[in-house]
Backbone as ProteinMPNN parsed JSONL, in Angstrom:
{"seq_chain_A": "XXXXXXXXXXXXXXXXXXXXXXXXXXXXXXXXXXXXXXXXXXXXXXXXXXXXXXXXXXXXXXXXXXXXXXXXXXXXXXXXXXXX", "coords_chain_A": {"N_chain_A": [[-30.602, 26.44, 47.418], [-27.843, 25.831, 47.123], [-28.087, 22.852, 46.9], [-29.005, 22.823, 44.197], [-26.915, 23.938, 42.866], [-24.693, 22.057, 43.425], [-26.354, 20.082, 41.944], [-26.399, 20.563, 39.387], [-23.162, 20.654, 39.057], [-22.85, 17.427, 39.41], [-24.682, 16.532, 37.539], [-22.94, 18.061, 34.591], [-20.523, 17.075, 35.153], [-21.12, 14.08, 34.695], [-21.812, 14.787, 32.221], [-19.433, 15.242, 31.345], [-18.063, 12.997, 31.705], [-19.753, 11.097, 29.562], [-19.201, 12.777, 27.327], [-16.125, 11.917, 26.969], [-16.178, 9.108, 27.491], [-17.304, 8.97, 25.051], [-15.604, 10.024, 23.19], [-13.427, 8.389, 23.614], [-14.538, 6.433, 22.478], [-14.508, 7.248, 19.804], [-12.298, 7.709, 19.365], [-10.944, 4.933, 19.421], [-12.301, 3.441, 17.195], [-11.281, 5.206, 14.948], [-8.636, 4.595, 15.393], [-8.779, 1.452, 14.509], [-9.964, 1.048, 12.183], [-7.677, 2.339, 11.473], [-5.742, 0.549, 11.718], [-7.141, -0.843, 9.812], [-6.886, 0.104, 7.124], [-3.866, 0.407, 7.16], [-2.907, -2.516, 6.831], [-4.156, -3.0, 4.593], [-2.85, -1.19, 2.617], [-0.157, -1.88, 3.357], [-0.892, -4.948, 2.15], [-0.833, -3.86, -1.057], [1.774, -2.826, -1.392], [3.021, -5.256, -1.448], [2.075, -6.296, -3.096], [3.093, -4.753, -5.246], [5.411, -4.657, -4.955], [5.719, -7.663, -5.992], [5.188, -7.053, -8.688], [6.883, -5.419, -9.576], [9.249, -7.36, -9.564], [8.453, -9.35, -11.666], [8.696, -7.614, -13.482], [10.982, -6.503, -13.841], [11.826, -9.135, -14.54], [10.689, -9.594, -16.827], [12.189, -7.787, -18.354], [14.933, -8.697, -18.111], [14.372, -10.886, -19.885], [13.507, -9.969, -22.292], [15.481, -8.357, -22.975], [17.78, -10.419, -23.588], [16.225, -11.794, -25.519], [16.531, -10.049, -27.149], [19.047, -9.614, -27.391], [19.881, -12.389, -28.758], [18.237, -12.159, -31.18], [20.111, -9.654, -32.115], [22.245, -11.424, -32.808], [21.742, -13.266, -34.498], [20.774, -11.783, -36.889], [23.235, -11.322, -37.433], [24.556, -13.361, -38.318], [22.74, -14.579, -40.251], [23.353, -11.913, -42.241], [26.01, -12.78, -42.568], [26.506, -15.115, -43.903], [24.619, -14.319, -46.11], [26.693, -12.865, -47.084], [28.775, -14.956, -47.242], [28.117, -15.893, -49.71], [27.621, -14.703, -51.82]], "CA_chain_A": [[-29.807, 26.944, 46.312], [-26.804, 25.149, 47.145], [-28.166, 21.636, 46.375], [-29.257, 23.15, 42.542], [-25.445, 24.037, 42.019], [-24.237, 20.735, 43.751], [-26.441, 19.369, 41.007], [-25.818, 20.733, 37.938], [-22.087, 20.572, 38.763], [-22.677, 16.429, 39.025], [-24.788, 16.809, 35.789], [-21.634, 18.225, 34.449], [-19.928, 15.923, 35.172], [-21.67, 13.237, 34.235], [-21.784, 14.821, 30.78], [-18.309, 15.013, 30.943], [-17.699, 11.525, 31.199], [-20.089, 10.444, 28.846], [-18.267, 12.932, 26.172], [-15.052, 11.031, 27.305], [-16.072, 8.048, 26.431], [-17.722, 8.896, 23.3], [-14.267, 9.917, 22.704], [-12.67, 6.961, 23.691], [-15.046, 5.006, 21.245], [-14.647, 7.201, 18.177], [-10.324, 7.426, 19.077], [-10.332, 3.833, 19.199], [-12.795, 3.606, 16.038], [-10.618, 5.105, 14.146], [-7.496, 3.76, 15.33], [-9.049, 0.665, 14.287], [-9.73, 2.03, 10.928], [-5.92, 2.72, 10.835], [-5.222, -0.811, 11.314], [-7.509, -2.108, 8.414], [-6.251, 1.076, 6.159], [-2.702, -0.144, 7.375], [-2.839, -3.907, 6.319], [-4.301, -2.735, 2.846], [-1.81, -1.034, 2.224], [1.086, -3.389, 3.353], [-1.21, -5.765, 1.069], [-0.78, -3.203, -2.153], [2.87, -2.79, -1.082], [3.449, -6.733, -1.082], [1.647, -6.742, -5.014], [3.745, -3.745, -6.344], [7.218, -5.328, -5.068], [5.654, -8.893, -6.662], [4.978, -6.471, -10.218], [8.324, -5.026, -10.167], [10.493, -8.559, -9.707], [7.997, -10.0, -13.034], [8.361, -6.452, -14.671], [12.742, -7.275, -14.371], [12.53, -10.821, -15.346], [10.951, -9.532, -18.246], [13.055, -7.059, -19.259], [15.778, -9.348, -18.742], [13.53, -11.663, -21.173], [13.343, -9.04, -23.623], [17.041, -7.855, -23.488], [18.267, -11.37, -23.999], [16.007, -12.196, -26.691], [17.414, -8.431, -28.543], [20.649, -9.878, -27.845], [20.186, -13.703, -29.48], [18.165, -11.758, -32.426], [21.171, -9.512, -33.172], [23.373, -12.582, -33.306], [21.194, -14.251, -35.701], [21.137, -11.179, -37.618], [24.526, -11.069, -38.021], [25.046, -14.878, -39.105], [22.348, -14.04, -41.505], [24.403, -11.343, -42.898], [27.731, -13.622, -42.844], [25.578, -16.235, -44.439], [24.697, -13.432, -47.675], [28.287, -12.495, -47.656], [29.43, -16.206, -47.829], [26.616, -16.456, -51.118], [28.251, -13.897, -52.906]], "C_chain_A": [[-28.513, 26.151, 46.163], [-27.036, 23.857, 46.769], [-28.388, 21.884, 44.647], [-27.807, 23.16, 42.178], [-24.854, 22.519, 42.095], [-24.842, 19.788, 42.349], [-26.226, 19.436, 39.464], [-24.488, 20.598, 38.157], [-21.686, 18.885, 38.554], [-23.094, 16.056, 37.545], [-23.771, 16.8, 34.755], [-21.267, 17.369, 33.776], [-20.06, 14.841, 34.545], [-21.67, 13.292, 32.573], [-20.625, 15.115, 30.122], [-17.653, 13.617, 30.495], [-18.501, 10.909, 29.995], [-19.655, 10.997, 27.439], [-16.803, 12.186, 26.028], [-14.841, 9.772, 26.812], [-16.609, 7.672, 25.187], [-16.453, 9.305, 22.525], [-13.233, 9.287, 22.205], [-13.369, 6.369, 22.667], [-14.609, 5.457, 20.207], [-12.795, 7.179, 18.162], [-10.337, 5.585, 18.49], [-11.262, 3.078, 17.633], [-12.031, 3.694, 14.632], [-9.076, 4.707, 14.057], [-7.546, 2.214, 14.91], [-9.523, 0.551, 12.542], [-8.238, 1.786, 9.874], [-5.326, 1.652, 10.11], [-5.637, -1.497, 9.962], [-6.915, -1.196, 7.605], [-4.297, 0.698, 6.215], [-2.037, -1.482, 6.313], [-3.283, -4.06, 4.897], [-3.02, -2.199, 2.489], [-0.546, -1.442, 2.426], [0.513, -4.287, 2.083], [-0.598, -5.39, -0.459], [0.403, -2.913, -2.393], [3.185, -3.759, -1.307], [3.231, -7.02, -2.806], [2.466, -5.788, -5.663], [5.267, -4.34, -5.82], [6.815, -6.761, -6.296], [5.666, -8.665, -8.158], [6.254, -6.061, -10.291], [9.404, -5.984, -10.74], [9.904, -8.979, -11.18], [8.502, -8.476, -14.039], [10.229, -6.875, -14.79], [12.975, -8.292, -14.673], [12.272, -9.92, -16.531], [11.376, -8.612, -18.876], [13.953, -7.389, -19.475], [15.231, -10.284, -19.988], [14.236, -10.757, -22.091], [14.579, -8.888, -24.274], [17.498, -9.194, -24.243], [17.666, -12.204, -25.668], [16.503, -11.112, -27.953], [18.675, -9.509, -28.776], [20.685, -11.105, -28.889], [19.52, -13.24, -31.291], [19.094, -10.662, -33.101], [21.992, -10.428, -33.772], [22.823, -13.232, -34.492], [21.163, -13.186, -36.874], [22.654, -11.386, -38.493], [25.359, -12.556, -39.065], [24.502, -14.814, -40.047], [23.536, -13.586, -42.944], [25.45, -11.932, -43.334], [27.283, -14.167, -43.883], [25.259, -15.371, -46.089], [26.195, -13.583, -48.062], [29.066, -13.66, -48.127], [28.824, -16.422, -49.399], [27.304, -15.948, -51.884], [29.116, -13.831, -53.566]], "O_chain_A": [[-28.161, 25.837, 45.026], [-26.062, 23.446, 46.138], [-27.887, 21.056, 43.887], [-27.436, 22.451, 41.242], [-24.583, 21.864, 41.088], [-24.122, 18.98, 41.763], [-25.963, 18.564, 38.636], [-24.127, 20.232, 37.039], [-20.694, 18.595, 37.885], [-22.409, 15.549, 36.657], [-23.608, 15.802, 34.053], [-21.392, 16.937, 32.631], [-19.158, 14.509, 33.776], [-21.575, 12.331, 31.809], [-20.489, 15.254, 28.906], [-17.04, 13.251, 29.492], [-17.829, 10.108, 29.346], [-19.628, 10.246, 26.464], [-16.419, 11.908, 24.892], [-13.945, 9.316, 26.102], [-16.522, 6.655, 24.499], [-16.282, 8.959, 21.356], [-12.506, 9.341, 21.213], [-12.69, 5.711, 21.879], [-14.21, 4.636, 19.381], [-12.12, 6.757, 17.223], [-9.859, 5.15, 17.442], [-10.689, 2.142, 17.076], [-12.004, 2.927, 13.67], [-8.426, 4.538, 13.026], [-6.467, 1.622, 14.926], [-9.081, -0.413, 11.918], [-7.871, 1.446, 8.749], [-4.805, 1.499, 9.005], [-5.011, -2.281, 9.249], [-6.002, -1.83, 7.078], [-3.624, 0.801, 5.189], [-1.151, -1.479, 5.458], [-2.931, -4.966, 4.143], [-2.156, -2.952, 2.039], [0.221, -1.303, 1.473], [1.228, -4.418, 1.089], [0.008, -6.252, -1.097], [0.59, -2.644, -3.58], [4.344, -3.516, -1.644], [3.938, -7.698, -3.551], [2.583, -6.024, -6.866], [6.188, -4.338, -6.637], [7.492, -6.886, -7.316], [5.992, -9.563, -8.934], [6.825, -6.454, -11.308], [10.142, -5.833, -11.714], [10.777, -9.0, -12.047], [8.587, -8.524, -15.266], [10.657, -7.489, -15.767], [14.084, -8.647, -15.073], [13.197, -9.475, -17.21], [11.007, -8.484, -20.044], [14.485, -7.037, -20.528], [15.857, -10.259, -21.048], [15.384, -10.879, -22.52], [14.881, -9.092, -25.45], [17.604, -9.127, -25.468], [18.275, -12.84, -26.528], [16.738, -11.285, -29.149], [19.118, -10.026, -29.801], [21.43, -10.968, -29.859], [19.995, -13.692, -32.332], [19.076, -10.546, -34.326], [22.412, -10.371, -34.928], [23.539, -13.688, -35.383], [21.538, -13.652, -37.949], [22.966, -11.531, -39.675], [26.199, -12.669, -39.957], [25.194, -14.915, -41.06], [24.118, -14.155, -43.868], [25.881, -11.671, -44.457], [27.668, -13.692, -44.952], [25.698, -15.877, -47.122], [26.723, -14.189, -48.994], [29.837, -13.611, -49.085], [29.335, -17.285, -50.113], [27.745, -16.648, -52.796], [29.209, -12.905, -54.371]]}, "name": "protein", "num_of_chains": 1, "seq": "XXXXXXXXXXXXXXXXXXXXXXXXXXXXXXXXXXXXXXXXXXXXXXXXXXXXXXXXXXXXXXXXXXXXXXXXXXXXXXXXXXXX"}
């Protein structure tokens, strides 16, 4: 009787460790996971700073061209007023 317990308690055991390191595989699985889910998103992080700097040039664009087409407006205008 005593060798039956002795053995199911190595059994056990045995099926302890092998949950252990089915553990260990799926922890480091998905800590590996992390890393590629990580480096995407640094990637997608790296393209939305590169969209913001083009999205402020061109709003400076934009502004500057408002500004040189009021001026021309306004010489326009001068330009009637001299006609008249």
């Amino acid at each position: 009787m005593f060798q039956v317990g002795k053995f199911l308690t190595c059994e056990r055991s045995v099926r302890n460790m092998k949950n252990e390191e089915k553990i260990l595989e799926l922890l480091a699985e998905v800590l590996k996971n992390q890393d590629g889910h990580s480096e995407i998103l640094h990637q997608h992080s790296n393209r939305l700073n590169n969209v913001e700097q083009k999205l402020d040039t061109l709003i400076g664009v934009v502004a500057r061209q408002n500004t040189a087409l009021q001026n021309i407006t306004c010489d326009v205008n001068d330009l009637k007023g001299m006609k008249a």
